[in-house]
Gaussian input, Z-matrix of N, CA and C with variables (Angstrom, degrees):
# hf/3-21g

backbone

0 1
 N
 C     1     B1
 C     2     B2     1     A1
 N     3     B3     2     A2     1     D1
 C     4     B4     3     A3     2     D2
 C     5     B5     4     A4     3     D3
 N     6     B6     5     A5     4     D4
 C     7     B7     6     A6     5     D5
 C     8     B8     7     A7     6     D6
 N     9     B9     8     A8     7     D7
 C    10    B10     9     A9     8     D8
 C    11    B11    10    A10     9     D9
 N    12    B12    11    A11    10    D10
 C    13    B13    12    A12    11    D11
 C    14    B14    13    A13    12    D12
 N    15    B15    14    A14    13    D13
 C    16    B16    15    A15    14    D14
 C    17    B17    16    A16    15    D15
 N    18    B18    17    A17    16    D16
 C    19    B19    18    A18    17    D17
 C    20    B20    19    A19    18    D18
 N    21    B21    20    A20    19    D19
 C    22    B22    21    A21    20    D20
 C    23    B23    22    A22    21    D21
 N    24    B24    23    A23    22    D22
 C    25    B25    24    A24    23    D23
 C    26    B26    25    A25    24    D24
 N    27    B27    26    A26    25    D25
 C    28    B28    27    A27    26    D26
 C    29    B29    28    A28    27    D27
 N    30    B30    29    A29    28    D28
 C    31    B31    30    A30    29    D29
 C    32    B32    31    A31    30    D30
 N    33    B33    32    A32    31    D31
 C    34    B34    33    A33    32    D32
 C    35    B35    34    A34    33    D33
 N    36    B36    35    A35    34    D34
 C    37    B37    36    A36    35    D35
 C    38    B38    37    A37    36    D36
 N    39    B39    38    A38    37    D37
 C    40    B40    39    A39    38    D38
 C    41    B41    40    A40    39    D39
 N    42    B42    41    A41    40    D40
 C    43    B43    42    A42    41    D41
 C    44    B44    43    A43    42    D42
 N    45    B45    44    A44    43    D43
 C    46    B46    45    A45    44    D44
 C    47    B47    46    A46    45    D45
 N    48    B48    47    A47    46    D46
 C    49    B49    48    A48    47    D47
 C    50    B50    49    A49    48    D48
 N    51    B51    50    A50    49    D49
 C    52    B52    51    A51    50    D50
 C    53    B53    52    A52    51    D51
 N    54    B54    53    A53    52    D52
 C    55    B55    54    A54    53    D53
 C    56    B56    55    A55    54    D54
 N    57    B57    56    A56    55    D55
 C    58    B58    57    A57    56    D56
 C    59    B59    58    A58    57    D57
 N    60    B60    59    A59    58    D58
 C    61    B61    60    A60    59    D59
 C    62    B62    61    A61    60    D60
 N    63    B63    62    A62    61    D61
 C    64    B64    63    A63    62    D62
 C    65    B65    64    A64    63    D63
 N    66    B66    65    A65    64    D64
 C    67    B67    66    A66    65    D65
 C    68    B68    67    A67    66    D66
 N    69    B69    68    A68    67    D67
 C    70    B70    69    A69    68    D68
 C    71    B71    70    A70    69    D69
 N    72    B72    71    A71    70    D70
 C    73    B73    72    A72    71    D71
 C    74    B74    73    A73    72    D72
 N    75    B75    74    A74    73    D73
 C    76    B76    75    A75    74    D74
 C    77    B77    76    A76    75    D75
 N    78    B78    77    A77    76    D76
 C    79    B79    78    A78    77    D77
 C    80    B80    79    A79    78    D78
 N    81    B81    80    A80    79    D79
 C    82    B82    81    A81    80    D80
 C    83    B83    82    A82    81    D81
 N    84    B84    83    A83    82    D82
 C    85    B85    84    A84    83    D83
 C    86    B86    85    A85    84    D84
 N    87    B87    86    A86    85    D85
 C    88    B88    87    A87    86    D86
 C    89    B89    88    A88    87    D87
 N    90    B90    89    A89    88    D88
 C    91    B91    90    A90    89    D89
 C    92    B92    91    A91    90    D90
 N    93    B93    92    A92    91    D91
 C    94    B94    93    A93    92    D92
 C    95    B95    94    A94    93    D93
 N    96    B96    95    A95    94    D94
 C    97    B97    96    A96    95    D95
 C    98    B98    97    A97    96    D96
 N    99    B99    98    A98    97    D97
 C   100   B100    99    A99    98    D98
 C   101   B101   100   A100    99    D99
 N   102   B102   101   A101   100   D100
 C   103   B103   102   A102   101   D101
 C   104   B104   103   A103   102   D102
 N   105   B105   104   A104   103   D103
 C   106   B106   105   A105   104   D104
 C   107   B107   106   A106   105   D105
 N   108   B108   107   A107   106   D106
 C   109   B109   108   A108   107   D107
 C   110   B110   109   A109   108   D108
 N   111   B111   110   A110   109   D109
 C   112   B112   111   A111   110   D110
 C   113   B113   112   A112   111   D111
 N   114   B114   113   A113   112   D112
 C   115   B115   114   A114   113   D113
 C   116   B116   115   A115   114   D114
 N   117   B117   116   A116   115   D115
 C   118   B118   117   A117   116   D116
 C   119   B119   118   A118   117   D117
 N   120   B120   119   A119   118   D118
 C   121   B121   120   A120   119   D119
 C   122   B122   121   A121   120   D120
 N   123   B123   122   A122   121   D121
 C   124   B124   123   A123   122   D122
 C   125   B125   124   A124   123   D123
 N   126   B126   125   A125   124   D124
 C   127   B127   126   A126   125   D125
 C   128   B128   127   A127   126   D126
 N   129   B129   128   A128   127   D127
 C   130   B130   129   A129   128   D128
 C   131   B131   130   A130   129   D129
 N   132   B132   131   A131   130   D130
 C   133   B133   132   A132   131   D131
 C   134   B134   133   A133   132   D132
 N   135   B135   134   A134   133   D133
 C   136   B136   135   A135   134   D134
 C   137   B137   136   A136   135   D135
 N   138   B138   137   A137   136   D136
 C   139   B139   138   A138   137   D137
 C   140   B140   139   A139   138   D138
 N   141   B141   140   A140   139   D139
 C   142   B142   141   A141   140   D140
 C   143   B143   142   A142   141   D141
 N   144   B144   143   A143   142   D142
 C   145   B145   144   A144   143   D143
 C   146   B146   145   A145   144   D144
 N   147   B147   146   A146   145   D145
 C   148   B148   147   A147   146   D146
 C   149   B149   148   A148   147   D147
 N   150   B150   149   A149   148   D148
 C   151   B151   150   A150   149   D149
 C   152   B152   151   A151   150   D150
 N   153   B153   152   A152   151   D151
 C   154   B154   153   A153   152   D152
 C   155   B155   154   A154   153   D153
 N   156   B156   155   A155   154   D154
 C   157   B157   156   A156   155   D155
 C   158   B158   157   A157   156   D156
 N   159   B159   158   A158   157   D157
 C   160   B160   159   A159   158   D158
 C   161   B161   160   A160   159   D159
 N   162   B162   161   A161   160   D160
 C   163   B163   162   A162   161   D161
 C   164   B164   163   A163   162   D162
 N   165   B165   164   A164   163   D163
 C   166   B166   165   A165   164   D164
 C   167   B167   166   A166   165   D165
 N   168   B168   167   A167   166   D166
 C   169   B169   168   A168   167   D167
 C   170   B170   169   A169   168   D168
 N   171   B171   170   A170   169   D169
 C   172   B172   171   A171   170   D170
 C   173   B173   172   A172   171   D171
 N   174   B174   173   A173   172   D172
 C   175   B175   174   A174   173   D173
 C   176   B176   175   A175   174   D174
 N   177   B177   176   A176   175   D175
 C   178   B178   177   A177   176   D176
 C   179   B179   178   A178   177   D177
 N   180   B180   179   A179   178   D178
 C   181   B181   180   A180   179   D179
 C   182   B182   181   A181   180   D180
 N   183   B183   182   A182   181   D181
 C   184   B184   183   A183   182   D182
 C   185   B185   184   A184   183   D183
 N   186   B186   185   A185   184   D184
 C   187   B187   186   A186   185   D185
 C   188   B188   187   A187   186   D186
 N   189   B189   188   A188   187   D187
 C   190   B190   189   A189   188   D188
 C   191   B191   190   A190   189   D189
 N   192   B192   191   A191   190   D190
 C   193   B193   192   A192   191   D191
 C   194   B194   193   A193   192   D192
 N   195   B195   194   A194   193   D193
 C   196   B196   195   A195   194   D194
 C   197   B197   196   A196   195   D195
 N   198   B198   197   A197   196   D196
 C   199   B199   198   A198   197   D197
 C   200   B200   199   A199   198   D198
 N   201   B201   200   A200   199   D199
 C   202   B202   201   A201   200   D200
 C   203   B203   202   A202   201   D201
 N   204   B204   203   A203   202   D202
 C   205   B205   204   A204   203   D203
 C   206   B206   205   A205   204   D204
 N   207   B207   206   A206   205   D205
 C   208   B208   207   A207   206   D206
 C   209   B209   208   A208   207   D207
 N   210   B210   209   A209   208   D208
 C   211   B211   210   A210   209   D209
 C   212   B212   211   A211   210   D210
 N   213   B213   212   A212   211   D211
 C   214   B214   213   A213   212   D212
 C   215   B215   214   A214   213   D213
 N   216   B216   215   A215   214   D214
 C   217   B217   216   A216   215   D215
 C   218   B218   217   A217   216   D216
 N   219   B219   218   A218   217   D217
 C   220   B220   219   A219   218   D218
 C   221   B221   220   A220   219   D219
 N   222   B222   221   A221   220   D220
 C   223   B223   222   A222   221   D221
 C   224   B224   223   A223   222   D222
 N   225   B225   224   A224   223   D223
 C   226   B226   225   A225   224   D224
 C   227   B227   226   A226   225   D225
 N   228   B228   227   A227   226   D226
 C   229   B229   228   A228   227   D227
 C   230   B230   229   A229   228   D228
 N   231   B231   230   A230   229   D229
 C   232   B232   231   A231   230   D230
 C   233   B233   232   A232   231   D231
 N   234   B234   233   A233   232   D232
 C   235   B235   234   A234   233   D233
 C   236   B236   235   A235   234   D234
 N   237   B237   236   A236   235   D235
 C   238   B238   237   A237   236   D236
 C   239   B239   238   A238   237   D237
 N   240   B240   239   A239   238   D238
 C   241   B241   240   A240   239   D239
 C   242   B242   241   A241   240   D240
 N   243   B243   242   A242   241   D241
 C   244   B244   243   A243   242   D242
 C   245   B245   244   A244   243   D243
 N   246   B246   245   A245   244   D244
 C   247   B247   246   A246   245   D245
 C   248   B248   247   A247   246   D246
 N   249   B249   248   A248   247   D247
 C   250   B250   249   A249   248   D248
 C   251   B251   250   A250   249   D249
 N   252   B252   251   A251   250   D250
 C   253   B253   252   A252   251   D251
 C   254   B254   253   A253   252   D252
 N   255   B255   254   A254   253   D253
 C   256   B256   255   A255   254   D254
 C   257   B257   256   A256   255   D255
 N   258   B258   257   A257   256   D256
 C   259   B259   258   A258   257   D257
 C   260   B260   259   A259   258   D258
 N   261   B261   260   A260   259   D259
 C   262   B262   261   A261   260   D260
 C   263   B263   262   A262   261   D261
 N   264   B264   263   A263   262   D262
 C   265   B265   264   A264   263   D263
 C   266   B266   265   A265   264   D264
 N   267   B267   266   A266   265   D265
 C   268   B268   267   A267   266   D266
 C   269   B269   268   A268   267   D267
 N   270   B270   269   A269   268   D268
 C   271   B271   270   A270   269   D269
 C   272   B272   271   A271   270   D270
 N   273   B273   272   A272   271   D271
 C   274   B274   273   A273   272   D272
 C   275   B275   274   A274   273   D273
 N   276   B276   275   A275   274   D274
 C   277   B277   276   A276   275   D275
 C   278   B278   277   A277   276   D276
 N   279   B279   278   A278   277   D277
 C   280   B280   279   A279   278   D278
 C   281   B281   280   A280   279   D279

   B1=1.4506
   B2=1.5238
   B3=1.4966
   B4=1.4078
   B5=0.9878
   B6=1.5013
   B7=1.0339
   B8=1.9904
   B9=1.3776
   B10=1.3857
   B11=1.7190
   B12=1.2552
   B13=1.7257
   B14=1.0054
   B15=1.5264
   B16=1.6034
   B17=1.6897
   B18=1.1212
   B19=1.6750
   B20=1.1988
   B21=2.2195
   B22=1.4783
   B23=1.5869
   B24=1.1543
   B25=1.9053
   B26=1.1327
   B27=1.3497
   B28=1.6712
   B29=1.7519
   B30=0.9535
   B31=1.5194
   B32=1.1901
   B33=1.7596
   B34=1.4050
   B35=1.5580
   B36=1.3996
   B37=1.5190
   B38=1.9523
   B39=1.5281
   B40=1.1955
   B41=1.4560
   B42=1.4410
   B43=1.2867
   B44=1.9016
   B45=1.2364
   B46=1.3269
   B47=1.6750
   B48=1.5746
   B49=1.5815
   B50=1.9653
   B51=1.2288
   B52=1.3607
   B53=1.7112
   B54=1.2743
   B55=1.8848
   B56=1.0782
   B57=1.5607
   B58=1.4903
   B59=1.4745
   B60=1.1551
   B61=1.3427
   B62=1.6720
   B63=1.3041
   B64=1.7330
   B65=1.6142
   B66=1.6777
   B67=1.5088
   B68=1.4593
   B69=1.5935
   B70=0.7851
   B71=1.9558
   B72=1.1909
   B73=1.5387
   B74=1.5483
   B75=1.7211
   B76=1.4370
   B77=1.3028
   B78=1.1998
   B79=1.9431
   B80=1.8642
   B81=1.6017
   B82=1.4921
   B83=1.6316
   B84=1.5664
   B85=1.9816
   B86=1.7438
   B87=1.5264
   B88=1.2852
   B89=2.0083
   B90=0.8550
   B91=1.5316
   B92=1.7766
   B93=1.4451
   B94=1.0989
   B95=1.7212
   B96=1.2639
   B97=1.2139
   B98=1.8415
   B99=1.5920
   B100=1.4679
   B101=1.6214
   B102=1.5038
   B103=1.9481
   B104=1.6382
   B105=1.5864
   B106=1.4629
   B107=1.1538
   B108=0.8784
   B109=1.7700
   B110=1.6484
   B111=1.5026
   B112=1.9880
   B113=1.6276
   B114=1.4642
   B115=1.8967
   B116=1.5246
   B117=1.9471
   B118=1.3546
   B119=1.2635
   B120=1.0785
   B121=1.6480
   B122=1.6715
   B123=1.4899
   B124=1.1647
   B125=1.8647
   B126=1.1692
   B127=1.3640
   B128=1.1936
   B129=1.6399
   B130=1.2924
   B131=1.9884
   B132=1.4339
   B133=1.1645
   B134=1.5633
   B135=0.9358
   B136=1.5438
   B137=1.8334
   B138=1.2873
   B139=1.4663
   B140=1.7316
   B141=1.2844
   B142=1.6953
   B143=1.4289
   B144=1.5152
   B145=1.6703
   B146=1.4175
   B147=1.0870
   B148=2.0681
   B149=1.9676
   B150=1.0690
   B151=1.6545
   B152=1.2340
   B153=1.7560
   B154=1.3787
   B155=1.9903
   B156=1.8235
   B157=1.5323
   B158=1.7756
   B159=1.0939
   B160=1.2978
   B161=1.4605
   B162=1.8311
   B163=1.4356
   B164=1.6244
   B165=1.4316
   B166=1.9409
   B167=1.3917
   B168=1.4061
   B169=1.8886
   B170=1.8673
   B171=1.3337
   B172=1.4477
   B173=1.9550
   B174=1.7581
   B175=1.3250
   B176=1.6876
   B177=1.3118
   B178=1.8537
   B179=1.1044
   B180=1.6810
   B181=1.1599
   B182=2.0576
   B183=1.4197
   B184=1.3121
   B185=1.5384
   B186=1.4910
   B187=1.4630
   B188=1.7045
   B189=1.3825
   B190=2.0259
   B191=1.8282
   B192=1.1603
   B193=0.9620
   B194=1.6308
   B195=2.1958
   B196=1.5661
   B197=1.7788
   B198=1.5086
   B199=1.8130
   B200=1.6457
   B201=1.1561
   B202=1.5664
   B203=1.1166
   B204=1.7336
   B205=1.4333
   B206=1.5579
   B207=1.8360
   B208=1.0732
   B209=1.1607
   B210=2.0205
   B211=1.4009
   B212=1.8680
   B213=1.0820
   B214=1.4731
   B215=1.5585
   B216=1.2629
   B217=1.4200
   B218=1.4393
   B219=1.3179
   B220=1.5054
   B221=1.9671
   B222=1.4027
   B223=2.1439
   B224=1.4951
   B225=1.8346
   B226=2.1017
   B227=1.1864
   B228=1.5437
   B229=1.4871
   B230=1.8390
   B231=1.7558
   B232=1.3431
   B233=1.4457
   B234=1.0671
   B235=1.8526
   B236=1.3835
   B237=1.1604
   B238=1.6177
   B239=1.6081
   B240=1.2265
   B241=1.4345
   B242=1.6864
   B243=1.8371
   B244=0.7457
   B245=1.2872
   B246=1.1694
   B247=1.0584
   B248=1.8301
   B249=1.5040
   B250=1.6926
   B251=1.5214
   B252=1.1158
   B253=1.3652
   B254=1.5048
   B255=0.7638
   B256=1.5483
   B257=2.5072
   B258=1.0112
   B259=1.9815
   B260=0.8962
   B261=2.0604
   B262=0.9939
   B263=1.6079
   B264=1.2511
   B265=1.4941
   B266=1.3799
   B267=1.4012
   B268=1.6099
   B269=1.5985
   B270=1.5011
   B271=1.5752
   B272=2.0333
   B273=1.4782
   B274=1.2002
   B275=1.5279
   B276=1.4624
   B277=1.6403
   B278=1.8804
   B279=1.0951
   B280=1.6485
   B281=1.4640
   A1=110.92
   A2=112.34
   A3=104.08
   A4=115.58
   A5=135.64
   A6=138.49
   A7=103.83
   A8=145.44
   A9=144.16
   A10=114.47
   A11=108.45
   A12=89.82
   A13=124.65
   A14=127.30
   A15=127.93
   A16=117.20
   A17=93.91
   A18=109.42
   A19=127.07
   A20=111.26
   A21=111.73
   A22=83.44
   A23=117.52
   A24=92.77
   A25=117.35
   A26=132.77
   A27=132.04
   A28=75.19
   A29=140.80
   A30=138.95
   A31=112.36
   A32=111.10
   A33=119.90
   A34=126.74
   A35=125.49
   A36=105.90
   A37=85.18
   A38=118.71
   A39=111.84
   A40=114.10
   A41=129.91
   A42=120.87
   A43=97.74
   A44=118.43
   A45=109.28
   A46=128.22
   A47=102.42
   A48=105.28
   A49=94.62
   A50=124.11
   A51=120.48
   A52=84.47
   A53=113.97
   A54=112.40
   A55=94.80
   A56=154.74
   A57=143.82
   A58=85.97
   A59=129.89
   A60=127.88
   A61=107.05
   A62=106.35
   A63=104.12
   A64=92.12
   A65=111.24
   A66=91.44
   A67=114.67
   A68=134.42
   A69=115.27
   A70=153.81
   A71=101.71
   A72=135.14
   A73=98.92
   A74=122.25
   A75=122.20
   A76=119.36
   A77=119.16
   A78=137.18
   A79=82.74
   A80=93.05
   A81=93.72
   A82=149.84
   A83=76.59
   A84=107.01
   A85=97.08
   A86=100.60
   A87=122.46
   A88=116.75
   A89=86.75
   A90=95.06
   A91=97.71
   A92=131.97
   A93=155.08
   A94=83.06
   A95=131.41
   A96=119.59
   A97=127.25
   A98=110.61
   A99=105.57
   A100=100.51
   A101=99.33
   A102=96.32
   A103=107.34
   A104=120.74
   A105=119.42
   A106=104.68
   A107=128.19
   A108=120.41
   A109=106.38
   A110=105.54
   A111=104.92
   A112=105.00
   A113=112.97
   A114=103.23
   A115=100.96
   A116=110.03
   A117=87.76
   A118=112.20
   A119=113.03
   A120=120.11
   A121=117.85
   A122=98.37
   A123=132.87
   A124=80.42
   A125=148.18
   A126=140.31
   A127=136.80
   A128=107.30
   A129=110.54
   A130=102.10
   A131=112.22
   A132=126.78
   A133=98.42
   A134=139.43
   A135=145.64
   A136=97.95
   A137=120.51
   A138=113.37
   A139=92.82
   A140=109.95
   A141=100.66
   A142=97.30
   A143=121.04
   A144=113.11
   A145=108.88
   A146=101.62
   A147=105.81
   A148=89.82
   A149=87.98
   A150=89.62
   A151=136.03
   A152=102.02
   A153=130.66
   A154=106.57
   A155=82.41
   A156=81.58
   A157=101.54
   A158=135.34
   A159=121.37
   A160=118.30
   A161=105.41
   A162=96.63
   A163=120.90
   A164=86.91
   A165=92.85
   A166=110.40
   A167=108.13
   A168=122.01
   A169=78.37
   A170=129.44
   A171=125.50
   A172=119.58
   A173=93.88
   A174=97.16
   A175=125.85
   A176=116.58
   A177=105.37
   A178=110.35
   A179=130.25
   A180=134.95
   A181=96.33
   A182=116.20
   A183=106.88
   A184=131.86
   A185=112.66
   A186=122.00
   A187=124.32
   A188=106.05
   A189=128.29
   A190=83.78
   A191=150.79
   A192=139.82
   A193=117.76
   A194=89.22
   A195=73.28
   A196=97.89
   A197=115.50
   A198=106.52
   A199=106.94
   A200=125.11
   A201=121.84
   A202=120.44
   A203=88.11
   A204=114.08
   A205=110.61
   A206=123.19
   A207=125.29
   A208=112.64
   A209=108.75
   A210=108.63
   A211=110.48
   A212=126.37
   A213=126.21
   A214=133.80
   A215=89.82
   A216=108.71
   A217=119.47
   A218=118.87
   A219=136.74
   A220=103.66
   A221=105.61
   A222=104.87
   A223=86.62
   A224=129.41
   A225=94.65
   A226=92.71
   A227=137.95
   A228=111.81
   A229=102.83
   A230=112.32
   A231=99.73
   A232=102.22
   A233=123.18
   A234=135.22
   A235=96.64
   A236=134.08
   A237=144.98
   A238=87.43
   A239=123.80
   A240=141.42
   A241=87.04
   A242=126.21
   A243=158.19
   A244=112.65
   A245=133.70
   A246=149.42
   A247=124.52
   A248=84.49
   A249=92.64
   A250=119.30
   A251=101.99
   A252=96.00
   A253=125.19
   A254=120.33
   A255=133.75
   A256=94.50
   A257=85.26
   A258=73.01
   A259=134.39
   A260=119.83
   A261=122.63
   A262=142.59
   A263=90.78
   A264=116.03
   A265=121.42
   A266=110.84
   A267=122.14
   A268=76.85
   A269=126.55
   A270=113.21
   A271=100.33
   A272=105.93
   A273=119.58
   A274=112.67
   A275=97.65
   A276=119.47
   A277=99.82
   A278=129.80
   A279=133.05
   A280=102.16
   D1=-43.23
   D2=177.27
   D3=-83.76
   D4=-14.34
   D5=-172.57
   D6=-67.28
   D7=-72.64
   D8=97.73
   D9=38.52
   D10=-70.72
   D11=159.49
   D12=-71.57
   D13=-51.90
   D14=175.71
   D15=-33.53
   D16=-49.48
   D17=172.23
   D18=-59.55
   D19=-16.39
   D20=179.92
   D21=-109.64
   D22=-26.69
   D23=177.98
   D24=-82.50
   D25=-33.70
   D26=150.96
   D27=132.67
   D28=44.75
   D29=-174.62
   D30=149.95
   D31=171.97
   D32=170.71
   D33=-50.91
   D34=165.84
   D35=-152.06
   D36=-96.40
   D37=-20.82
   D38=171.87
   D39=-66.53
   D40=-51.50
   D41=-160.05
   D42=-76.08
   D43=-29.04
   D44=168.10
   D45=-57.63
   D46=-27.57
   D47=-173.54
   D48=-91.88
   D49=-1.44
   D50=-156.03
   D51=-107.81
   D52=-38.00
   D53=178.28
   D54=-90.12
   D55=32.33
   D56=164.20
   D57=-115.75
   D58=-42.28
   D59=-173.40
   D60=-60.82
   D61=-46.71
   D62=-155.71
   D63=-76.79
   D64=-29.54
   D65=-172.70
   D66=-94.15
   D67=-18.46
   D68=133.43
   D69=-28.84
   D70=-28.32
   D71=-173.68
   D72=-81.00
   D73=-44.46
   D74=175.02
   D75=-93.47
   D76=-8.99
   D77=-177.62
   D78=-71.12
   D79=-67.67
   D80=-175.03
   D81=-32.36
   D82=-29.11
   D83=-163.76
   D84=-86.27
   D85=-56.70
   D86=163.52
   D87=-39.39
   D88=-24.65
   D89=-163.25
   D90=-91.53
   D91=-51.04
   D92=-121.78
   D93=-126.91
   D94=-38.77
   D95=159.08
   D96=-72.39
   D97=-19.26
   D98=178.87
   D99=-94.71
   D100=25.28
   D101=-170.43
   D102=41.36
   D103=70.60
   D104=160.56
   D105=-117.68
   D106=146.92
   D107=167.08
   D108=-118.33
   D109=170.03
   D110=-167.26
   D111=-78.11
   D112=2.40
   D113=-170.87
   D114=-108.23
   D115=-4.39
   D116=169.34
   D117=-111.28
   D118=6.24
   D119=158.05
   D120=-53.15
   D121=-54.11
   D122=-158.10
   D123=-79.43
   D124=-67.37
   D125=168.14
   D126=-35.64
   D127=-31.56
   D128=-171.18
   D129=-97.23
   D130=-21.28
   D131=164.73
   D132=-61.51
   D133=-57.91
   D134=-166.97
   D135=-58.52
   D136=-51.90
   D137=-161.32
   D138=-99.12
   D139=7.84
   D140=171.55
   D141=-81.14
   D142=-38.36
   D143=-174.46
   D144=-95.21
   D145=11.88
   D146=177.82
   D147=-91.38
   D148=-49.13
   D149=-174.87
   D150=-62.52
   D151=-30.37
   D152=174.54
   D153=-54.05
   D154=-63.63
   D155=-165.52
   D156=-81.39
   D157=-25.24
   D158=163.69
   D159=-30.18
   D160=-47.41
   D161=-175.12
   D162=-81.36
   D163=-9.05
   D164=-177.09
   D165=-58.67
   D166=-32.75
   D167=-150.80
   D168=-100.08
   D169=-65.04
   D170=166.66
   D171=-6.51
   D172=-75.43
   D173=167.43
   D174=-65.90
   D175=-3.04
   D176=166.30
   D177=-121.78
   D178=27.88
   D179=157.89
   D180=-97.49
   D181=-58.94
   D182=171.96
   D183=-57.21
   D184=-22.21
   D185=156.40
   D186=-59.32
   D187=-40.62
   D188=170.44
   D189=-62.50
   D190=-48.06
   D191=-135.96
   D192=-94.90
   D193=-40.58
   D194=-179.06
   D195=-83.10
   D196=-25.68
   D197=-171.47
   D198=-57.50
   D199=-8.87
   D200=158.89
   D201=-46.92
   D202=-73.28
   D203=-171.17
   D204=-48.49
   D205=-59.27
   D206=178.93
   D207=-35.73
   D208=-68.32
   D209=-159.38
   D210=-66.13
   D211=-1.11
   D212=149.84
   D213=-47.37
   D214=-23.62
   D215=-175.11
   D216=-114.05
   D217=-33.18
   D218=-170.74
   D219=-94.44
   D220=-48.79
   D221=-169.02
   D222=-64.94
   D223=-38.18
   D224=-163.21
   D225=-99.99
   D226=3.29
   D227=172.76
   D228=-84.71
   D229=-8.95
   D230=-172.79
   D231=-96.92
   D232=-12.48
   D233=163.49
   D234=-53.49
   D235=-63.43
   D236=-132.90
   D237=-85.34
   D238=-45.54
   D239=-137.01
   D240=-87.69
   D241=-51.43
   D242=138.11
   D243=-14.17
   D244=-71.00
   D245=166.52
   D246=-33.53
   D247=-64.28
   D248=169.79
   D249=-68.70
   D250=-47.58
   D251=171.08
   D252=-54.89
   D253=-43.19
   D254=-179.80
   D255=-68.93
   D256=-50.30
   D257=158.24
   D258=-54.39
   D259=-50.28
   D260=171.02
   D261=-60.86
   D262=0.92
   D263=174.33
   D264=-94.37
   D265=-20.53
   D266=-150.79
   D267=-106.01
   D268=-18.77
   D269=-158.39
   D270=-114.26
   D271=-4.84
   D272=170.85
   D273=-69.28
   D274=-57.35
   D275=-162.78
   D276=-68.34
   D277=-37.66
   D278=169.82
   D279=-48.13

């Protein structure tokens, strides 16, 4: 059995929990000296994916906006366009 973990931690399960400790222990010091603490990590991670997908739904509300706008302009000039053509046929065939 230990043999199988050792092999997924790349070492013994002590010297692995004894180097998670020490580097944890300097992450910490490190951390506590740039004044960060783990909940605003943990916050600013939170509004990085608030922001992310805000902008996902952002960009296919402004995409709905201009294909409005376009097709306002493009379906009655292709009706009209449509239109004549479909005359010019009716005034050929007479």
């Amino acid at each position: 059995m230990s043999g199988g973990l050792s092999r997924f931690l790349g070492d013994t399960p002590l010297r692995v929990g004894v180097r998670l400790l020490v580097f944890s222990f300097i992450v910490g010091l490190v951390m506590s000296a740039l004044d960060i603490r783990p909940w605003q990590i943990w916050l600013w991670a939170r509004q990085l994916v608030e922001r992310i997908y805000n902008m996902g739904f952002a960009f296919f509300a402004d995409a709905l906006e201009y294909l409005i706008a376009g097709a306002m302009i493009v379906v009655p000039l292709f009706i009209i366009m449509r239109l004549l053509r479909l005359g010019g046929r009716a005034r050929r065939m007479d």
